[in-house]
N, C-alpha and C positions, 0 to 999 in steps of 0.2 A: 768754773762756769764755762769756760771757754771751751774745755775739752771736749764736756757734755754736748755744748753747742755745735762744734765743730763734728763732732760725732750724730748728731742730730741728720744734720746736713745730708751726709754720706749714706745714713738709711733710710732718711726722708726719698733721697734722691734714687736709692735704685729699686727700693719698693714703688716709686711710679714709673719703676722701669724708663727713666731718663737716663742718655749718657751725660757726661761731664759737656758735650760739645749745645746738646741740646739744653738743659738748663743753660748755659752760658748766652745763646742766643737768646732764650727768650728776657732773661735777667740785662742783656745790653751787656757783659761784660766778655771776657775771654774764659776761653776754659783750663787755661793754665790759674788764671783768679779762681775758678771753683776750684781747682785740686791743692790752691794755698790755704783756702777756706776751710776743707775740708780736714787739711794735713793739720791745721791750727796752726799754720803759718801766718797767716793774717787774718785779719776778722771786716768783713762788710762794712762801708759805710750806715751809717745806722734809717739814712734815708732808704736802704734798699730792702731793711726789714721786712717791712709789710709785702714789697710784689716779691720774696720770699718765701712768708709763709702763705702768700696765697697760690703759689707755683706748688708746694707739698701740699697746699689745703690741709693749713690747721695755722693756729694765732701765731702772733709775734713771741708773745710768753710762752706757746709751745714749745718753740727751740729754742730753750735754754732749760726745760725742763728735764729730769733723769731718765723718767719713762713716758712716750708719748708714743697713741698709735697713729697710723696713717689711714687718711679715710679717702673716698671715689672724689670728694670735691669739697670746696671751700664753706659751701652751704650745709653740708650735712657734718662737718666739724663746726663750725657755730650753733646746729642742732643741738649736739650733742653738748655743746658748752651750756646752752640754757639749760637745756633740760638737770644739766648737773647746779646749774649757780641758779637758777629761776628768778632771776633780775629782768622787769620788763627792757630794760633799756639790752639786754642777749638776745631776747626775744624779735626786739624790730630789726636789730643787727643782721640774727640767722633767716628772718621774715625775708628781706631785701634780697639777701644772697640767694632766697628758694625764688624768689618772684623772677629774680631775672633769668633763674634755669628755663621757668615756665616760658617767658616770655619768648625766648630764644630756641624752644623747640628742644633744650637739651636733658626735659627732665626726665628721670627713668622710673619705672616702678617703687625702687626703691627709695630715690629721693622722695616721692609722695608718702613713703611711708614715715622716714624724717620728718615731712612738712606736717603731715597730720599729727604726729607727736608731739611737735612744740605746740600746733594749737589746742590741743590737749589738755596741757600740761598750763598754757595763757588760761583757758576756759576755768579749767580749777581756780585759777587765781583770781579771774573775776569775779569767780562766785563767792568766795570767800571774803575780796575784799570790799566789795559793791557795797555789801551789805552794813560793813562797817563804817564804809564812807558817809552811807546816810544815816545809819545814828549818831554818826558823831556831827552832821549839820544841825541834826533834832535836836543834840546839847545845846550848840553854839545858841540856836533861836528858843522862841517863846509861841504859845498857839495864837498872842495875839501877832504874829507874824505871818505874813501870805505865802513867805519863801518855806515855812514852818510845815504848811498844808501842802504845798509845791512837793518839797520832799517825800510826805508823808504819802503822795499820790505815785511818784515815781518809784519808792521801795517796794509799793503794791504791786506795781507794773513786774517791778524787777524778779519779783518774789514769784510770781506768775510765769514769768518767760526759763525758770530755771526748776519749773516743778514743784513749786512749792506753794501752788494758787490753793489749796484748802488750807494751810496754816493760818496762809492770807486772811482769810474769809473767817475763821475763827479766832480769828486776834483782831481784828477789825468789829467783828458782832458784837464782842465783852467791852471794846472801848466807846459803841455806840450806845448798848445799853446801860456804861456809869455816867454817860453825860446824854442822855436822847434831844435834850432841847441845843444840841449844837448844831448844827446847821453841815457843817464841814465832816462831819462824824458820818452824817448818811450819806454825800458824797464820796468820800472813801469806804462805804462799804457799798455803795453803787459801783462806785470802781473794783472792787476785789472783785465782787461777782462778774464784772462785765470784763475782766484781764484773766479772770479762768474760766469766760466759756459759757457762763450759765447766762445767757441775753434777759431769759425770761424771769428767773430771780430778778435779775439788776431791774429791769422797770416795775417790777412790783414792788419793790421797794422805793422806784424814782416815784409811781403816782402817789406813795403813800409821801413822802419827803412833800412833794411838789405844794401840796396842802398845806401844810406845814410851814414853808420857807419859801413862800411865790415870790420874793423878792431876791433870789439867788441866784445870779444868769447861770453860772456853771452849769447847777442842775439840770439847765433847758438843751444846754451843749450836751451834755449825757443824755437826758431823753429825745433828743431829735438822732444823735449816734445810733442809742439802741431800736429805735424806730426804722430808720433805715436798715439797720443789720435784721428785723422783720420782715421789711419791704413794705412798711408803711408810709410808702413818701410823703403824703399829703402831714400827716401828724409832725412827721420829721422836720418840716420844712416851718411850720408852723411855730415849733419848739425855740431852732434855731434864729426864726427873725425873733422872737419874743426875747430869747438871749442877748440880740444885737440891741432891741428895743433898752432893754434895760441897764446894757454896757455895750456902748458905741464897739471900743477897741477890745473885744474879744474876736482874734482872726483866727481861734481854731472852730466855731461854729463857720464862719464866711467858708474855711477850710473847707468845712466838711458838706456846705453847702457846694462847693464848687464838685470836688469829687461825687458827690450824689447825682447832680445833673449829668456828667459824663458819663456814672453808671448806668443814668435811664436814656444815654443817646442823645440830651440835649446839650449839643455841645458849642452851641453860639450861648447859651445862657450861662455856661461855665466860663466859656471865656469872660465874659463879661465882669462874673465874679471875679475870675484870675488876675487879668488886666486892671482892675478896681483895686484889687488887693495887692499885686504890685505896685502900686503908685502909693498907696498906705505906707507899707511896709519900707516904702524908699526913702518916703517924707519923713519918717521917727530915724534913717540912717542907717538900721539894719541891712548890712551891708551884703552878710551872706544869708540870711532867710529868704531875703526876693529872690532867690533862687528857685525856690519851689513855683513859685505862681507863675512866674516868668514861663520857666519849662511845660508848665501848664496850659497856659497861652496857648505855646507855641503849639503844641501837641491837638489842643484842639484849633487852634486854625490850621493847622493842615488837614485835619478829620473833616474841615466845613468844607475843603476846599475840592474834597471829594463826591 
């Protein structure tokens, strides 16, 4: 092992075109220590591993492997590491190392093309495993559960944002049409249509629900949504205080109230919402959602302040 190591070293080092003088400087040691190093006379304290291998740019287990190549920089060898083991926790590793190239002005063409391959290579993964994560919450629960519906509303979402919003949409209709008198059944197939795009489906199906199931705030949170995505403010707004009217603490309708007045430029009335909804949201403890309203606030008091 030691050999290989010790050999490592030696090609590691003049493939980045260092001498023995400069590795030694930047490693804090002498260059008579790199050429013991090197010779297999002595081996590294094990603390100086890692500012090692990140002086050749490549891991700690690299140098001690039999064939290792050499790459431009520390980030695009942890690229390439994900990309070979596809373990998220490579991923954030080679993430960090590309962020700080960026950060620092020092990334090149070709590091972006590294950086776009691990996200790549992440993106596959999400899709793959997204989708597994929420079936496997559907097992854990039951439909009389609200986390059950919760799930079943963000897999729509998710299924949507990865191209696959008409599968959605037909696997959502069959489950609406073996249970019609479910209430939650035509909100998630108001959701598929309203997460791929078809606005005017999704409220033709929200006025037929609404009849139906007038006691369901959600629904009112989707048809005041899909109203405004018309630009029918006045309905929209109507929907969502009805939503508020019949469940106090629904803050994605207050939500989408705030963002709609800033749309139409009134934006002392969103603060108000925002401000209102910050102090909500503070009082339950939620510690990082007041983040949104807050910034919200702030955003429109300085628009008022113009």
């Amino acid at each position: 092992m030691s050999q290989s190591f010790s050999q490592n070293l030696k090609r590691l080092r003049t493939e980045k075109n260092y001498t023995q003088e400069e590795a030694a400087q930047f490693l804090g040691v002498t260059s008579q220590t790199i050429s013991r190093w090197e010779c297999g006379t002595t081996l590294p304290d094990v603390m100086l591993l890692p500012e090692i291998a990140r002086l050749y740019c490549v891991t700690v287990d690299d140098l001690y492997r039999d064939h290792i190549d050499a790459y431009d920089n520390y980030a695009q060898r942890l690229g390439d590491l994900y990309s070979h083991s596809g373990k998220p926790e490579d991923f954030i590793r080679a993430d960090e190392e590309f962020r700080k190239l960026v950060n620092c002005g020092k990334c090149t063409a070709d590091d972006l093309r590294y950086y776009g391959i691990i996200h790549q290579r992440m993106m596959a993964y999400c899709i793959r495993k997204g989708p597994e994560l929420f079936d496997k919450g559907l097992n854990l629960t039951d439909k009389n559960d609200e986390v059950y519906w919760k799930i079943r509303r963000q897999k729509i979402y998710f299924l949507s944002m990865i191209g696959r919003g008409q599968e959605s949409i037909d696997q959502q209709l069959k489950k609406m049409q073996e249970t019609p008198e479910e209430p939650q059944e035509w909100i998630c197939t108001i959701a598929a249509y309203t997460h791929a795009g078809d606005t005017e489906t999704a409220y033709q199906y929200f006025l037929q629900a609404v009849k139906k199931f007038p006691d369901q705030a959600l629904l009112y949170v989707y048809g005041g949504d899909l109203c405004r995505e018309m630009k029918k403010y006045k309905e929209a707004f109507e929907y969502w205080d009805h939503a508020i009217a019949l469940d106090d603490t629904y803050c994605d309708a207050k939500c989408s109230k705030g963002f709609c007045y800033e749309e139409m430029g009134e934006y002392r009335k969103a603060y108000e919402i925002w401000t209102a909804l910050e102090e909500e949201i503070r009082q339950k403890g939620w510690t990082y959602s007041v983040q949104l309203p807050r910034q919200r606030a702030e955003a429109c008091a300085k628009k008022m302040e113009k």
